[in-house]
C-alpha positions as CSV (number, residue, x, y, z in Angstrom):
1,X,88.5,58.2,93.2
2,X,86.9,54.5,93.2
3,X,89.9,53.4,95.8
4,X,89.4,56.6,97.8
5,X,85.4,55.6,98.1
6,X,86.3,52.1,98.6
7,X,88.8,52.9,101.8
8,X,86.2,55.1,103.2
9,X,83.2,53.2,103.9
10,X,85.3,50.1,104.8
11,X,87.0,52.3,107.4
12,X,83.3,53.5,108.6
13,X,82.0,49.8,108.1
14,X,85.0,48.8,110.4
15,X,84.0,51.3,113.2
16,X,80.3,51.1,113.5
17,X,81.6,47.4,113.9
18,X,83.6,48.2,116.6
19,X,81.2,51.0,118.1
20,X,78.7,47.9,117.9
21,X,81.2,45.2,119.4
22,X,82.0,47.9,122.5
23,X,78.2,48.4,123.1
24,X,77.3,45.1,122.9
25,X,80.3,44.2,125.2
26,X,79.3,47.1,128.0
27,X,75.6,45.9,127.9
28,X,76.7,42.4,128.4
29,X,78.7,43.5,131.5
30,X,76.2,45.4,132.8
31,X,73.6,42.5,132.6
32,X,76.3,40.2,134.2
33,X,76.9,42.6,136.9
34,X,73.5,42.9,137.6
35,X,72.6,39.1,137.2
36,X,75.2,38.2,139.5
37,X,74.2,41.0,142.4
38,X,70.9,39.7,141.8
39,X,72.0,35.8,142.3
40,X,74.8,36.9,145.2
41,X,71.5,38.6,146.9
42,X,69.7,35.8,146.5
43,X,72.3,33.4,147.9
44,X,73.7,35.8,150.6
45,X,70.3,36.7,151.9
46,X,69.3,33.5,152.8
47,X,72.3,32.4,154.4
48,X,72.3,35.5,156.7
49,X,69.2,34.8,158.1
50,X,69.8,31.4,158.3
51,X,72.9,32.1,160.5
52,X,71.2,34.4,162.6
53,X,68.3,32.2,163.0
54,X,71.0,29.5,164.2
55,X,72.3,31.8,166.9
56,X,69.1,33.0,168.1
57,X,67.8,28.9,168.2
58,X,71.7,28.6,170.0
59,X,70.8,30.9,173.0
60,X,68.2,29.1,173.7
61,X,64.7,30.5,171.6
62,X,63.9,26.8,170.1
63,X,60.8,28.9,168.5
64,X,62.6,30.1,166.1
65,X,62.7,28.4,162.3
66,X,63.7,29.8,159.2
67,X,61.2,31.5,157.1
68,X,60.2,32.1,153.4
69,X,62.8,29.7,152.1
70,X,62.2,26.3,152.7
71,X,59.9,25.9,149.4
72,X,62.7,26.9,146.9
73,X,63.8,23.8,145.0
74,X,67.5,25.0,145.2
75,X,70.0,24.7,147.7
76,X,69.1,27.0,150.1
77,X,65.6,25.4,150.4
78,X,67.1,22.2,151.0
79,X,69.2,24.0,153.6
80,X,66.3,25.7,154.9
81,X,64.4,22.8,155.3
82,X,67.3,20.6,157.2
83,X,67.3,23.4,159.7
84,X,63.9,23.8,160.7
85,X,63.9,19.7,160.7
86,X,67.2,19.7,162.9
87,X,65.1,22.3,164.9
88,X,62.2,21.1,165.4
89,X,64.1,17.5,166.8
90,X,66.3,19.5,169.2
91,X,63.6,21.5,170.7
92,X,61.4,18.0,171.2
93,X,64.2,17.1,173.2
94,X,64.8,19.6,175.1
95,X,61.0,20.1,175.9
96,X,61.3,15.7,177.0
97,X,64.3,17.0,179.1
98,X,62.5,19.7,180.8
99,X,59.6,17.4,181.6
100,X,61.3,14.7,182.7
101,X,63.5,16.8,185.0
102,X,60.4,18.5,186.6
103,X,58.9,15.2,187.0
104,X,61.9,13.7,189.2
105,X,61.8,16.9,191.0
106,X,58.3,16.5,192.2
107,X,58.7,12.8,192.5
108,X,62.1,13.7,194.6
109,X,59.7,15.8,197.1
110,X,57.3,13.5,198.7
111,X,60.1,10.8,199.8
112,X,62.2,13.6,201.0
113,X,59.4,15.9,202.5
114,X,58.5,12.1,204.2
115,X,61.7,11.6,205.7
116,X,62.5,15.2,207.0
117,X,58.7,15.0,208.5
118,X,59.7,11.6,210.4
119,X,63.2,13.1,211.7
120,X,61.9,16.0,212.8
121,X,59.0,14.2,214.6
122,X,61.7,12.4,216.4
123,X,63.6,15.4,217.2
124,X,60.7,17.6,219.0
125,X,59.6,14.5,221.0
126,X,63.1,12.6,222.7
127,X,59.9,11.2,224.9
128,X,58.8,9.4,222.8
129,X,58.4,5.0,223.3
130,X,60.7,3.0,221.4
131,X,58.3,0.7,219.8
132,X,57.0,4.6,218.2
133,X,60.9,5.7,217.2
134,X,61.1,2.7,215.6
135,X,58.1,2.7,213.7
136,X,59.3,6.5,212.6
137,X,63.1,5.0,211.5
138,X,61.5,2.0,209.7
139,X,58.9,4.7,207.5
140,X,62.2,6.9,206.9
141,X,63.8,3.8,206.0
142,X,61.2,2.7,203.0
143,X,61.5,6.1,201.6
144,X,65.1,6.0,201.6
145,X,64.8,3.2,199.7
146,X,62.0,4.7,197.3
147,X,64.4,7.2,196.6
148,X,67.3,4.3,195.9
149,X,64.7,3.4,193.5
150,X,64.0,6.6,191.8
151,X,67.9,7.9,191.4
152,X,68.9,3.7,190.4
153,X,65.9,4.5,187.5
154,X,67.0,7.8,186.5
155,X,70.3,6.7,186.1
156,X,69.4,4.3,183.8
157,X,67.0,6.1,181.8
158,X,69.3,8.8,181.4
159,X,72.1,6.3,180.7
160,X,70.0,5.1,177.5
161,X,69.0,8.1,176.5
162,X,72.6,9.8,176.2
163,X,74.8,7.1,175.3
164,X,73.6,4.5,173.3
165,X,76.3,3.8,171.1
166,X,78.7,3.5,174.3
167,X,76.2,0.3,176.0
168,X,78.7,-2.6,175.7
169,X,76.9,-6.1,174.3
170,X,77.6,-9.4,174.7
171,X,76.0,-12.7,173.8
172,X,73.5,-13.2,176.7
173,X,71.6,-16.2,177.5
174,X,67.8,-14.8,178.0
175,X,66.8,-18.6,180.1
176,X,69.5,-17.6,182.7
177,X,68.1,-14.2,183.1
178,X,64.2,-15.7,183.3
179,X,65.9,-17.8,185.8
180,X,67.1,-14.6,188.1
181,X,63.5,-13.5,188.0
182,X,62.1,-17.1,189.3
183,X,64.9,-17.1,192.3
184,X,64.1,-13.3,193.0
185,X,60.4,-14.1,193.4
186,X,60.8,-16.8,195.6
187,X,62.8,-14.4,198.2
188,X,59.8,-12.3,198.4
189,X,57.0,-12.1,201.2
190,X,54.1,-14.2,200.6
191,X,51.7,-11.5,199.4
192,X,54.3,-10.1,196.4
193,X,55.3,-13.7,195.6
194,X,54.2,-14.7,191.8
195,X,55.2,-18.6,190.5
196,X,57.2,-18.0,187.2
197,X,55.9,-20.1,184.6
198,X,58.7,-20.2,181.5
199,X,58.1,-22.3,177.9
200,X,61.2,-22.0,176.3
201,X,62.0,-25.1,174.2
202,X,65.3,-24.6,175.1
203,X,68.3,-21.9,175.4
204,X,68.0,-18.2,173.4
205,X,70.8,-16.5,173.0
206,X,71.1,-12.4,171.8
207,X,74.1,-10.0,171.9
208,X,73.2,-7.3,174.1
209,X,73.5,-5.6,177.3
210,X,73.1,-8.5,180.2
211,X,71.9,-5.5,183.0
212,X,70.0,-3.6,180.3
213,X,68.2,-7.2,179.0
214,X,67.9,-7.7,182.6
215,X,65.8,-4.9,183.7
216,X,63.3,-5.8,181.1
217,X,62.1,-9.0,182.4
218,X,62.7,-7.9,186.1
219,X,60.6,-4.8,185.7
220,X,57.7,-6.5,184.1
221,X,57.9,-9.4,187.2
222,X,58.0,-6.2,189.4
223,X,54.9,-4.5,187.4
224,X,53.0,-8.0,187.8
225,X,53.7,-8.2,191.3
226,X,52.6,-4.9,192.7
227,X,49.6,-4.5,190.4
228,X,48.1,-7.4,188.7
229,X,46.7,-9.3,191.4
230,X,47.3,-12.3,189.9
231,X,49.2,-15.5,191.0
232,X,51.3,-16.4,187.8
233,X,53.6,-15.1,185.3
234,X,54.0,-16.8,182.2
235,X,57.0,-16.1,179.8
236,X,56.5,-18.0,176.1
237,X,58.5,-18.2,173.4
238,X,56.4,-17.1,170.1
239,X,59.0,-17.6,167.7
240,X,63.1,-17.8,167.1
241,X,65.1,-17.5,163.9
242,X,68.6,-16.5,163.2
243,X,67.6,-12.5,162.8
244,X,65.2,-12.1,166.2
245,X,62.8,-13.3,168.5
246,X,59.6,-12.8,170.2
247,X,58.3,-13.4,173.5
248,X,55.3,-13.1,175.4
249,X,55.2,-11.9,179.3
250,X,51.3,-11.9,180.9
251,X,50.3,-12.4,184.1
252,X,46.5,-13.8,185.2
253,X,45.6,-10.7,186.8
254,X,42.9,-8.1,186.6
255,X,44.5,-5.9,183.6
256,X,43.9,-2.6,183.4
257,X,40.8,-0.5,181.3
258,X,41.6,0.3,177.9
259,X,42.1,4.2,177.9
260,X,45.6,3.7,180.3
261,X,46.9,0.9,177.9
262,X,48.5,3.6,175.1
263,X,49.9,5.9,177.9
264,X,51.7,2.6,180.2
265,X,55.4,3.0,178.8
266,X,55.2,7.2,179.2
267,X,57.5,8.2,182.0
268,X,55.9,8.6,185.3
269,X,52.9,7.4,184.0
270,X,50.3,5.8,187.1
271,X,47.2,4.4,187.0
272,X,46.6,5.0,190.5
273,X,49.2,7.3,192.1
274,X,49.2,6.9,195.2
275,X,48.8,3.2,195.3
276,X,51.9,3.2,193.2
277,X,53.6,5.6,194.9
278,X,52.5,3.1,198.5
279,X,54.4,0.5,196.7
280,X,57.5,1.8,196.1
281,X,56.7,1.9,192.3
282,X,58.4,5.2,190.5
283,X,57.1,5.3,187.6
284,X,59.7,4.8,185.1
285,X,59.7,0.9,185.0
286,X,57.9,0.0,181.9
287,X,59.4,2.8,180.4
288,X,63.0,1.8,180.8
289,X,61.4,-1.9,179.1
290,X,60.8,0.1,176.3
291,X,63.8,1.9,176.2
292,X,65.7,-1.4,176.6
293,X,63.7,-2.9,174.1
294,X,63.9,-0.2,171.4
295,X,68.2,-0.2,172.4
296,X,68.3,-4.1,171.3
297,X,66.6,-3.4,167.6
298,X,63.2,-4.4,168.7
299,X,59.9,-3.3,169.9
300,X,57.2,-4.2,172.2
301,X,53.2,-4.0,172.7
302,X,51.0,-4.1,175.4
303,X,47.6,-5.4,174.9
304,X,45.0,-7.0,178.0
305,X,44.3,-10.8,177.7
306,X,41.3,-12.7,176.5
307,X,41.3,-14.2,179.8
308,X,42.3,-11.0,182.2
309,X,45.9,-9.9,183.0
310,X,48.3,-7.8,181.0
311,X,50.4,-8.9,177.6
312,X,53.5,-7.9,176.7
313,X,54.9,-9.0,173.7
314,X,57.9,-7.6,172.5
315,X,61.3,-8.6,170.3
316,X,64.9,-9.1,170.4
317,X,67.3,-8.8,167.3
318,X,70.0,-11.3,168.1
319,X,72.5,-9.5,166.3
320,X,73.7,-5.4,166.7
């Protein structure tokens, strides 16, 4: 009958509809299933090698950087890409480290190698006058106190380097300090004595780090007096304002030629080595100015004057 015919193809409509709605469900499973292993690959991949590429770079293979991924504009990439960055300042450091510590070795050896020569020269030869034992004592003596020098310098360098945020500050007058340097020089022998020459309109205060702000200005006095060869040091004011201010240290000495001027804040850094090393220098002073410099939110140049000597002009935020 019509009905009969009716019933029938509504019941065959209703499950080629289903037949359809059960297909189209499986295939839409199976695509998810294999867009998701396809994005769980992508994400899991990545991140395996990036862990394993952090252990290896943990036991100590700095070489190592993550590969292949650090152009993707997703996650990853940007994950990718902080590594290798994180990397590449870590290993920096470590190669400064490893520089720096083979540098103090060697500069370690000659004062040492100095003193155990002297000793055991007095030791073979109990014969020997006393005007010569004394000469021997008082050359053992100097490099002991080269070596005072060195380990007082390493300290400090490594005391800026490492703790930064633990340096205590405090408002500091920079006149009294200028003042320390003009007393100190007048101790000193004849030869090594320089006549400070301040211009400060009148007192400058900053917060910082009285011994750290200290060695600044005595390191440069000390810098001037071995090697400039001049007679005068002149500290001037160039300008003061609530935020920061700049000086100017220069001596009327000979300078130095223009090739050495980039290299004069590097650590260990000499001129002429062994007429630094004669003087007691050790080769970190203008580098801890730097250092001390850079700590109190300001920087400093070095440039030769119009009318010989060296210039240093550097700044001091008065505020942390």
């Amino acid at each position: 009958s019509a009905a009969s015919d009716v019933y029938k193809r509504q019941t065959e409509l209703w499950q080629a509809f289903i037949s359809i709605f059960f297909f189209t469900a499986v295939v839409v499973l199976c695509v998810a299933f294999i867009t998701s292993s396809i994005t769980s690959l992508r994400l899991t991949n990545p991140l395996k090698e990036i862990a394993e590429t952090a252990r290896k770079f943990g036991h100590g293979e700095y070489e190592v950087r993550v590969q292949g991924y650090e152009k993707r504009k997703d996650e990853v990439g940007e994950l990718a890409e902080a590594f290798n960055a994180m990397a590449d300042s870590i290993a920096k450091s470590e190669a400064r480290r490893s520089e720096f510590v083979a540098n103090v070795s060697h500069e370690l050896k000659t004062p040492v190698a100095a003193i155990q020569g002297y000793l055991e020269t007095l030791l073979a030869n109990p014969c020997l006058t006393a005007e010569k034992r004394t000469a021997f004592l008082e050359k053992s003596c100097a490099q002991v106190e080269r070596l005072r020098h060195l380990l007082s310098d390493v300290s400090t360098i490594t005391r800026m380097d490492e703790g930064r945020e633990l340096i205590g500050k405090e408002p500091v007058v920079l006149n009294d300090l200028i003042d320390e340097v003009r007393a100190d020089m007048e101790l000193r022998p004849e030869g090594q004595r320089l006549r400070v020459n301040c211009d400060f309109q009148g007192p400058v205060e900053v917060e910082g780090n009285p011994s750290l702000l200290s060695s600044v200005f005595r390191n440069l006095a000390d810098n001037a007096a071995a090697y400039s060869g001049g007679r005068d040091i002149f500290i001037r004011l160039l300008s003061d304002t609530a935020e920061a201010c700049t000086i100017l240290f220069a001596d009327n000495g000979i300078g130095v030629d223009e090739e050495h001027l980039p290299h004069l804040f590097e650590r260990f850094y000499r001129i002429d080595k062994g007429r630094s090393r004669k003087l007691g220098g050790t080769g970190l002073g203008l580098s801890i100015v730097k250092n001390a410099v850079v700590i109190h939110g300001g920087t400093i140049t070095v440039r030769n004057g119009e009318r010989g000597g060296l210039e240093f002009v550097f700044t001091l935020r008065k505020h942390s």
